[in-house]
N, C-alpha and C positions, 0 to 999 in steps of 0.2 A: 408738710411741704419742705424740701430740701432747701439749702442752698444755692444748687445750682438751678432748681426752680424759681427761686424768688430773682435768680441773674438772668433767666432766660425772661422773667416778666418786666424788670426795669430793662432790658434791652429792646424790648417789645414796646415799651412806653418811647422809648427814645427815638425808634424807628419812625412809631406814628408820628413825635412830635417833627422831624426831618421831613415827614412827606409835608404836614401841615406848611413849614416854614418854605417849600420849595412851589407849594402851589401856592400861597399867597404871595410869592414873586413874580409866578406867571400870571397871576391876576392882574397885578399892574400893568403888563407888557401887552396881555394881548389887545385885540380891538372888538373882535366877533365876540358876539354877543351871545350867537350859540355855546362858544367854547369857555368865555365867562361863566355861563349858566352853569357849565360840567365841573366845571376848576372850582366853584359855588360847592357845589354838592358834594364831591370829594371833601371837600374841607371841611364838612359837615359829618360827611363820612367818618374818613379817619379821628377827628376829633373824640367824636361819639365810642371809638371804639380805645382811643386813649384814655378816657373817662371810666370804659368798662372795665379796662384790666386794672387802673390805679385802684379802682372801688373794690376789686378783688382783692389788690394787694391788701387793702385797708383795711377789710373783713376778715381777711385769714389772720392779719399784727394782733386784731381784736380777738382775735377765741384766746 
């Protein structure tokens, strides 16, 4: 894996971590309960997929 690879994966980390922190802002604000529940699952989402590429990063340091 390159360089510019391992930058386009910590920028990829960062992204997710920004969406995470922007919906759990709109968490607190809203009031609908349906809209809570999606702003829920996205954060759930993206987290999961933060987790996956950090764990990529981790396995590729280890070979």
């Amino acid at each position: 894996m390159t360089q510019k690879d391992l930058l386009y994966m910590e920028d990829a980390v960062s992204h997710e971590a920004n969406l995470i922190n922007i919906f759990n802002y709109y968490l607190e604000i809203v009031e609908d309960s349906n809209l809570k529940s999606f702003i829920k699952n996205q954060i759930k989402k993206h987290d999961n997929l933060k987790t996956k590429v950090l764990k990529t990063m981790e396995d590729i340091s280890n070979e």
